[in-house]
C-alpha positions as CSV (number, residue, x, y, z in Angstrom):
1,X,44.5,19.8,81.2
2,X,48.6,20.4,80.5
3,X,49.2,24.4,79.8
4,X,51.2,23.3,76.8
5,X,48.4,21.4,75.4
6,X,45.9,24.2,76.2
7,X,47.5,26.3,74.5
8,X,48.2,24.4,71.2
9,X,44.2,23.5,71.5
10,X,43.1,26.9,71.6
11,X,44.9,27.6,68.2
12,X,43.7,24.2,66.4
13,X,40.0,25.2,67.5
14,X,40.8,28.9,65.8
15,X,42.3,27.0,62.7
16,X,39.2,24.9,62.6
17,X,36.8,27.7,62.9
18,X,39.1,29.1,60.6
19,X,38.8,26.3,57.6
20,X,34.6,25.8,57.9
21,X,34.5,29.9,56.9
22,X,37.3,29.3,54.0
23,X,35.7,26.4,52.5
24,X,31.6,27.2,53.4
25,X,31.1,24.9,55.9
26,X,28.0,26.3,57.6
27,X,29.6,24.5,61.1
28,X,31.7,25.8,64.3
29,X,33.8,23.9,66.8
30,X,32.1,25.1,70.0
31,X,34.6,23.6,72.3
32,X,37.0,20.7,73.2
33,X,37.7,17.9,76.0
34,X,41.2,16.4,76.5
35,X,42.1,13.1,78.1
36,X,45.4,11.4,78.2
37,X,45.9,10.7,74.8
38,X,44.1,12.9,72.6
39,X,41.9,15.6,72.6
40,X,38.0,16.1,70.6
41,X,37.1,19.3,69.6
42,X,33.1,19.1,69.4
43,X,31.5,20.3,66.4
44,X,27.8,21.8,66.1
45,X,26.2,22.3,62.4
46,X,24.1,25.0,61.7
47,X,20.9,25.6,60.2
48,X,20.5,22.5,57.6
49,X,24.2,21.8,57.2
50,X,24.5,18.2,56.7
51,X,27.5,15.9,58.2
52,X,28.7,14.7,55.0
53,X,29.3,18.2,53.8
54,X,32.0,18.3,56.5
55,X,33.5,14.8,56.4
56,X,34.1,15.8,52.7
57,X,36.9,18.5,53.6
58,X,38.7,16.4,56.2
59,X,41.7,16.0,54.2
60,X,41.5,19.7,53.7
61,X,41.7,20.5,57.5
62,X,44.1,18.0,58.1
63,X,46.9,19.8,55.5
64,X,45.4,22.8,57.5
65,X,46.1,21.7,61.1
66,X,49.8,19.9,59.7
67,X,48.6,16.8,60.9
68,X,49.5,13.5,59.4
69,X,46.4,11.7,60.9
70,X,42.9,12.7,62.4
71,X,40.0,10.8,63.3
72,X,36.6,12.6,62.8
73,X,33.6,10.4,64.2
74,X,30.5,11.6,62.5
75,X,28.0,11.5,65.9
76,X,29.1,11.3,69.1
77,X,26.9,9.0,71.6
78,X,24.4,11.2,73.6
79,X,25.7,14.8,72.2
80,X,24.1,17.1,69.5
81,X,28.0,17.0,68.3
82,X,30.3,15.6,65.1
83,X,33.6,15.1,66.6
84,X,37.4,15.9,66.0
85,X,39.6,13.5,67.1
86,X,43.9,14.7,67.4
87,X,46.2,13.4,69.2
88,X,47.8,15.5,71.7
89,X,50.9,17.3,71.8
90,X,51.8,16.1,75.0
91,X,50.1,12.7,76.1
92,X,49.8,11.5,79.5
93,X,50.1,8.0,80.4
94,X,47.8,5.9,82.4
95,X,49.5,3.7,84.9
96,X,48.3,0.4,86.0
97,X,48.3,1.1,89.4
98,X,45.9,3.7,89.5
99,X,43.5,1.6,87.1
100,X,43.9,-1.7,89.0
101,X,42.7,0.4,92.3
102,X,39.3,1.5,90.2
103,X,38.8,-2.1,89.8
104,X,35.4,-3.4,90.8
105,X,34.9,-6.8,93.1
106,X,34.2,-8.9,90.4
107,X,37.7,-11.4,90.5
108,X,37.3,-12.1,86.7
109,X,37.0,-7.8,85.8
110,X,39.8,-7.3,83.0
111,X,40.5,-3.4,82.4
112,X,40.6,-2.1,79.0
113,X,41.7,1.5,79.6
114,X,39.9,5.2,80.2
115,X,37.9,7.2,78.0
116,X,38.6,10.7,77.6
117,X,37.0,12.0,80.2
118,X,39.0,9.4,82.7
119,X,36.4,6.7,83.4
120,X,37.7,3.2,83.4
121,X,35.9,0.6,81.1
122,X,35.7,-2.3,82.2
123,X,34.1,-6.5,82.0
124,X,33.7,-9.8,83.0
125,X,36.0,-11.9,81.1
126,X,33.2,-15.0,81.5
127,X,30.4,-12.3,79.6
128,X,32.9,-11.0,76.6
129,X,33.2,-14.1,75.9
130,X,36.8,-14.0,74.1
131,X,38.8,-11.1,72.9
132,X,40.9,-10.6,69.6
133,X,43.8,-8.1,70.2
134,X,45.3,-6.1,66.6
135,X,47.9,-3.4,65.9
136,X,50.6,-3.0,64.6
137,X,54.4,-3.1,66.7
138,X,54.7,-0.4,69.0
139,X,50.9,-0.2,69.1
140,X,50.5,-1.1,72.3
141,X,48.7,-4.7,72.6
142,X,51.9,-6.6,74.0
143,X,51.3,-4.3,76.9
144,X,47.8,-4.3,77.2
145,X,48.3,-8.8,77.1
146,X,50.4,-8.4,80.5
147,X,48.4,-6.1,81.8
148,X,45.4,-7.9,81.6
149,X,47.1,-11.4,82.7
150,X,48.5,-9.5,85.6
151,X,45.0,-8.0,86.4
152,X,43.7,-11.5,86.6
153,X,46.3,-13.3,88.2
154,X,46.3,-11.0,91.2
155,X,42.4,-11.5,91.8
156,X,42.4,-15.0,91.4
157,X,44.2,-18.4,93.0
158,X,45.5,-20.8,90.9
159,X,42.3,-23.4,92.1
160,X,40.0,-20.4,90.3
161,X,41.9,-19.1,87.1
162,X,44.7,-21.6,84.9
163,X,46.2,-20.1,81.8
164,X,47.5,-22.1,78.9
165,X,49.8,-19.6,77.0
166,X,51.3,-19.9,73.5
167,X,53.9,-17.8,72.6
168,X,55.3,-18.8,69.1
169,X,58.1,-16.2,68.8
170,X,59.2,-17.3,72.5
171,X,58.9,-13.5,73.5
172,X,56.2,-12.1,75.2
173,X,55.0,-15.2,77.7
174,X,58.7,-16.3,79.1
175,X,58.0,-14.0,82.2
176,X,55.2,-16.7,82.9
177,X,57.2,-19.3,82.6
178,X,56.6,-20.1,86.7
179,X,53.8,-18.9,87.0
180,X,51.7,-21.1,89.3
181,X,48.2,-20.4,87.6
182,X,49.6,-22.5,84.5
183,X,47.4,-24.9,83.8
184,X,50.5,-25.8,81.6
185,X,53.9,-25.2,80.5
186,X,54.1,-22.6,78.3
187,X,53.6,-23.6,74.4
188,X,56.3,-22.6,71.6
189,X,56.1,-25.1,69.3
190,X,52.9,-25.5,66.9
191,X,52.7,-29.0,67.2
192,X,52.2,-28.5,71.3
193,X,49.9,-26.1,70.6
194,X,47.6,-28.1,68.4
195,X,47.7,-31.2,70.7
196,X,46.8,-28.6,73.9
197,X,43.8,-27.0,71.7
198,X,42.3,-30.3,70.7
199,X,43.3,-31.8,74.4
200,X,40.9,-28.6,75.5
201,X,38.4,-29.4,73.4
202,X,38.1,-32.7,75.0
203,X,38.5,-31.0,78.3
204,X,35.1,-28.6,77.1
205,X,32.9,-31.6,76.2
206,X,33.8,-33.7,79.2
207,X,32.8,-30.8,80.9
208,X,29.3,-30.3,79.4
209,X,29.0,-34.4,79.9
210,X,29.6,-33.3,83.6
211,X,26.9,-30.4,83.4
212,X,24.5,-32.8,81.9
213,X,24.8,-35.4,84.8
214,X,24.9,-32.7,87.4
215,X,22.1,-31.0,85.8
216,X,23.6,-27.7,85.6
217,X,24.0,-25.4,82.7
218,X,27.4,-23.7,83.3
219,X,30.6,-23.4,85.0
220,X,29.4,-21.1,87.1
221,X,26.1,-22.6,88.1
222,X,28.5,-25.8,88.5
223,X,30.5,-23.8,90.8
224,X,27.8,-22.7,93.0
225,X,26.4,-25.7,93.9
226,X,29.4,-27.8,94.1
227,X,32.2,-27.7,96.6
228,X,35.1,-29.1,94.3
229,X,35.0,-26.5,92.0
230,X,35.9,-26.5,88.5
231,X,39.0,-23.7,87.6
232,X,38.7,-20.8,84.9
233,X,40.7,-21.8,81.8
234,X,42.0,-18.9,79.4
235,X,44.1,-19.6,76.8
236,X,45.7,-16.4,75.2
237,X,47.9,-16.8,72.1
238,X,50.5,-14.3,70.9
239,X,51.2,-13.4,67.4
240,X,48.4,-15.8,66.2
241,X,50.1,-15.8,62.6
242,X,53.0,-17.0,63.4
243,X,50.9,-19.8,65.0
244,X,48.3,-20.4,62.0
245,X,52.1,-20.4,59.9
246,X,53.4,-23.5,61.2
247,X,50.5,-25.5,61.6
248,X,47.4,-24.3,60.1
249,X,44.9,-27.3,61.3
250,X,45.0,-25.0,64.2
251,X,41.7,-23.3,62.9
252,X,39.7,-26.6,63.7
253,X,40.1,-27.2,67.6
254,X,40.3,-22.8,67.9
255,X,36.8,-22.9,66.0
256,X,35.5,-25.2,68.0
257,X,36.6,-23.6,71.3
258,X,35.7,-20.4,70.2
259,X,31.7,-21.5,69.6
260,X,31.1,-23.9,72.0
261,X,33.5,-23.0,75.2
262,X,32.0,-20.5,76.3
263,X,29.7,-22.0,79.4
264,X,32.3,-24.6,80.0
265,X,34.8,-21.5,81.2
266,X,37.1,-21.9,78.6
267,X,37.8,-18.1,76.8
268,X,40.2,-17.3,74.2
269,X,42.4,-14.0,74.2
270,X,44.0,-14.3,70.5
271,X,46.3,-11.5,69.7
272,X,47.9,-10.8,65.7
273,X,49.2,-7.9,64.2
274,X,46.8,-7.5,61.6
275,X,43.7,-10.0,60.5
276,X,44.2,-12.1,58.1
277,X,41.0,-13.5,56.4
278,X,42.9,-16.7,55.6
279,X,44.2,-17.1,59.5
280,X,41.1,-16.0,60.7
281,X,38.4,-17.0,58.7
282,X,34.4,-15.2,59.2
283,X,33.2,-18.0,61.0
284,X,36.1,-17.6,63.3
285,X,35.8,-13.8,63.5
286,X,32.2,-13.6,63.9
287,X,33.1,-15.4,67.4
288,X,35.0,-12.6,68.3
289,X,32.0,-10.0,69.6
290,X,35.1,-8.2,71.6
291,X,37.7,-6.6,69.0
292,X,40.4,-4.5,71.0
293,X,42.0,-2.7,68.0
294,X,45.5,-0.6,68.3
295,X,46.6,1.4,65.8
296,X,47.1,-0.7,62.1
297,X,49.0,-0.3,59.4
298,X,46.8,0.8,56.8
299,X,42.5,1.5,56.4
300,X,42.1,-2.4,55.2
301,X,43.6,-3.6,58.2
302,X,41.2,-1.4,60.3
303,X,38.2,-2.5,58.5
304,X,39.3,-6.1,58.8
305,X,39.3,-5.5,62.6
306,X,36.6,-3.7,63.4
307,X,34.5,-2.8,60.2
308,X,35.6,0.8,60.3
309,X,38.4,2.2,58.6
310,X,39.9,4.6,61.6
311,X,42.3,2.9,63.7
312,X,45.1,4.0,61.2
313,X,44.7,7.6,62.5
314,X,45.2,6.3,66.2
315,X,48.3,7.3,67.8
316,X,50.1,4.2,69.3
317,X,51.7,3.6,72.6
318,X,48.2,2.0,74.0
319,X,45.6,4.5,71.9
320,X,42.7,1.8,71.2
321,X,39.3,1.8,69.6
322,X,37.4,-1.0,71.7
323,X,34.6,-2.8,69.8
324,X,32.0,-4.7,72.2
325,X,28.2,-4.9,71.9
326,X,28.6,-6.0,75.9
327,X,30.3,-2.9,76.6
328,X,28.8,-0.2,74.2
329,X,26.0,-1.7,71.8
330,X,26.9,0.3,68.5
331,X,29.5,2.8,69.2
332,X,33.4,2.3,68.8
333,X,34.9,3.6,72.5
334,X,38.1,4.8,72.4
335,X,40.6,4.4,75.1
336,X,44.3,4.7,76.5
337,X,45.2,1.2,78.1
338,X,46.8,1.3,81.3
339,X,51.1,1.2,81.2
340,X,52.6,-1.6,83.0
341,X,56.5,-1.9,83.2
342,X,58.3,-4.9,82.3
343,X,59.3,-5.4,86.6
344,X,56.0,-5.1,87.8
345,X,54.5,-8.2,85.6
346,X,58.1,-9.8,87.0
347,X,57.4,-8.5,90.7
348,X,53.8,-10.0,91.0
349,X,54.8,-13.5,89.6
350,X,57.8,-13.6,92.0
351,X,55.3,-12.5,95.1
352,X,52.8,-15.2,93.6
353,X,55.3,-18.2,93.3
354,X,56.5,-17.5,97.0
355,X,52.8,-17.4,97.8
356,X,51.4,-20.6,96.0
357,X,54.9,-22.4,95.8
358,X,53.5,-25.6,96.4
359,X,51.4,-25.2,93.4
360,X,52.6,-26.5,89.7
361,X,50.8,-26.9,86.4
362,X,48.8,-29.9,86.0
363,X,50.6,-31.6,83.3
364,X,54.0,-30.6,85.7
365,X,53.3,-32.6,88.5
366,X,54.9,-35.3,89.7
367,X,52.9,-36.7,92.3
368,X,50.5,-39.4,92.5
369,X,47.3,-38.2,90.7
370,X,44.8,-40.9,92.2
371,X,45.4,-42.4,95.8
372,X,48.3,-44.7,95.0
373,X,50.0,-46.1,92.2
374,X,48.0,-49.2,92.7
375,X,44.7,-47.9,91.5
376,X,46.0,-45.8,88.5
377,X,47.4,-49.5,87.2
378,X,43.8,-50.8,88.1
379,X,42.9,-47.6,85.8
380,X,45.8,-47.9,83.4
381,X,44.5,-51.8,82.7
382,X,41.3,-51.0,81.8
383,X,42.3,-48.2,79.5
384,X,44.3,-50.4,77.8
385,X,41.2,-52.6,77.2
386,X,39.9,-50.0,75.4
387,X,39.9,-48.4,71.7
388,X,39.4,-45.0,72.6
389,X,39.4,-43.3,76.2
390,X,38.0,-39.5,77.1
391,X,37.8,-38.0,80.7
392,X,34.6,-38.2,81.2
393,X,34.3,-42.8,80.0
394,X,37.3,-42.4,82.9
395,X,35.0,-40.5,85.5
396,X,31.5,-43.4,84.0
397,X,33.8,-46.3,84.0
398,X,35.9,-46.2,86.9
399,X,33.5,-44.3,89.4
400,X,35.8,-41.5,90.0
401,X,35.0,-37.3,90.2
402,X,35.8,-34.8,87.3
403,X,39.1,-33.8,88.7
404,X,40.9,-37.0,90.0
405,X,39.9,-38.6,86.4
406,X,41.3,-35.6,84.6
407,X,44.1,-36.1,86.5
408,X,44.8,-39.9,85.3
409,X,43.5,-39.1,81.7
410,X,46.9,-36.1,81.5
411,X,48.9,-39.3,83.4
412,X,47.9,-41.5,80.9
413,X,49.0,-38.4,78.0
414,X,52.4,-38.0,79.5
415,X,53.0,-42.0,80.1
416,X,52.0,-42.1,76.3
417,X,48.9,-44.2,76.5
418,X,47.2,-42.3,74.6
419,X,47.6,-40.8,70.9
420,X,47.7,-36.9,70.6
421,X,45.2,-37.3,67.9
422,X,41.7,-36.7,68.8
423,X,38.8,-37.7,67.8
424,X,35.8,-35.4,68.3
425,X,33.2,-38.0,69.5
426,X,35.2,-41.1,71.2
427,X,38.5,-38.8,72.5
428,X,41.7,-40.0,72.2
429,X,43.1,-43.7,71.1
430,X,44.7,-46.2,73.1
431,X,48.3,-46.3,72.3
432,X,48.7,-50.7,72.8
């Protein structure tokens, strides 16, 4: 622990002690633990005290202690204690370095950030099975967003792990812009967007078609037994308002994704400032198991997150409360997320271009997608025959894998064969 911090401790626990015997609190703070961000002074009741008694004077103590904002967490996991939550003085930031070496083997591990006594939490992407990111600006999530892209970009090829990014402000993602894990270029405009989320759904059910004939479950138990294997997809979208602003039948295709994509390895990272109910409706939400919640605005904008009216009281700059019944079945964790600069997220895509630069995004590439130009016009004619066309009637109909017909299907999209509007059953109409 900093000396400075110590010492500033040691008096708050005094000034505690001070305003349980002032206001007949039968309770005593018996001691403290610090971590990066903030340090918890551990309270212990005595004889029949009850918890309530104490949550009641918290405004008191915080006038007391001079403090705008306090957190006080009414049982902490595994200890006999309440808990006192106050930023520190001083705070220590957690760099991504020293996180991404704690890492474990899994490829698809994102890091959320350490607890306060320094352990890294961390998951599978695949088991979350999407994340919503919230706070406020300067909270922290922008970083958090690179450095969990930069986490999974490093441990995986582009053949494992494609991103489709949507960035309405034209901020946050334009780093990315050549990055060879794109599964496509990056998406500004709502319109894009909407066509790429209902092109994915038809991506997801061709996929489960492709399960079904293979006899498979999953991507992964695809991947295991199959030696053409079938990529990761993610698709994170920034400032999700902005987004549901300009074209707001993006709810449909996101819904669907977000029930249903899961096993096909499609996953959702969906950041926004603050939730809004109309945005994000409950069904949409309740998809959401993993809320990574930054500091808000106000208590309703916590509670909106994460069903608890705290994350006003956190201190920004990274200070989370992580909500995930995969992670910690009941309890909110809170965490400081790991600090990556602006030059390191530019510094890995530059080392990853050089290393894959043969690789583009899908719906980027120029080169024959099927052996010759003669058999996509073999494939072209028959689609043209047809009323409506879908990857996987492609793959029945003209005897080719999953990936060469994806392939001619996003040929047949950019030669505009086919309409942008889908239709959930049949796929997409033939443009004649």
């Amino acid at each position: 622990m900093r000396q400075d911090n110590k010492i500033v401790n040691e008096e708050r626990k005094t000034l505690i002690n001070k305003t349980f015997k002032d206001m007949n609190v039968l309770a005593e703070c018996v001691g403290y633990i610090s971590g990066p961000t903030y340090t918890r002074f551990n309270i212990k009741y005595k004889k029949d005290e009850k918890v309530k008694n104490l949550s009641s004077i918290i405004p008191d103590l915080r006038v007391r202690l001079g403090l705008s904002y306090l957190r006080f967490v009414p049982s902490i996991p595994n200890e006999p204690y309440s808990g006192i939550e106050i930023v520190n003085e001083h705070r220590d930031f957690v760099n991504y370095d020293d996180i991404y070496d704690q890492l474990n083997n899994n490829p698809m591990s994102i890091p959320f950030g350490v607890d306060i006594k320094g352990k890294l939490i961390q998951e599978d992407l695949c088991v979350l099975p999407h994340i919503l990111v919230t706070g406020t600006t300067g909270s922290g999530k922008s970083i958090f967003l690179h450095s969990l892209l930069t986490t999974l970009i490093k441990r995986n090829t582009p053949s494992d792990v494609q991103f489709v990014l949507i960035d309405p402000k034209y901020v946050e993602m334009h780093p990315y812009k050549e990055l060879p894990h794109l599964y496509r270029p990056i998406i500004n405009k709502g319109k894009e967007a909407l066509e790429a989320l209902y092109s994915l759904v038809q991506k997801m059910n061709d996929r489960y078609v492709l399960f079904e004939k293979e006899e498979v479950c999953s991507i992964k138990e695809y991947n295991e037994t199959h030696k053409d294997k079938l990529p990761y997809i993610i698709v994170v979208i920034d400032e999700y308002m902005d987004l549901y602003e300009s074209v707001n039948d993006v709810k449909g295709p996101l819904l669907s994704l977000l029930q249903k994509a899961r096993a096909s390895g499609i996953h959702i990272i969906l950041s926004m400032q603050r939730i809004d109910t109309n945005a994000l409706s409950k069904a949409m939400k309740d998809n959401f198991p993993t809320v990574v919640c930054f500091a808000t605005a106000t208590d309703t904008d916590s509670i909106f997150a994460i069903n608890d009216s705290c994350a006003e009281y956190l201190g920004g700059l990274g200070d989370m409360l992580l909500k995930s019944p995969t992670i910690s079945r009941k309890d909110l964790l809170r965490l400081q997320a790991p600090y990556i600069k602006s030059t390191e997220v530019r510094e890995v895509i530059g080392e990853l271009k050089e290393k894959y630069k043969t690789v583009e995004p899908l719906s980027a590439n120029p080169a024959p997608i099927i052996d010759n130009d003669e058999a996509y016009e073999k494939v072209k004619n028959w689609v043209l025959e047809q009323e409506y066309v879908s990857v996987s009637k492609i793959q029945r109909e003209c005897s080719l894998g999953f990936n060469r017909a994806n392939r001619v299907f996003e040929r047949l999209q950019k030669d505009g064969l086919v309409s942008p509007e889908m239709d959930k059953k049949k796929g997409l109409k033939v443009i004649k």
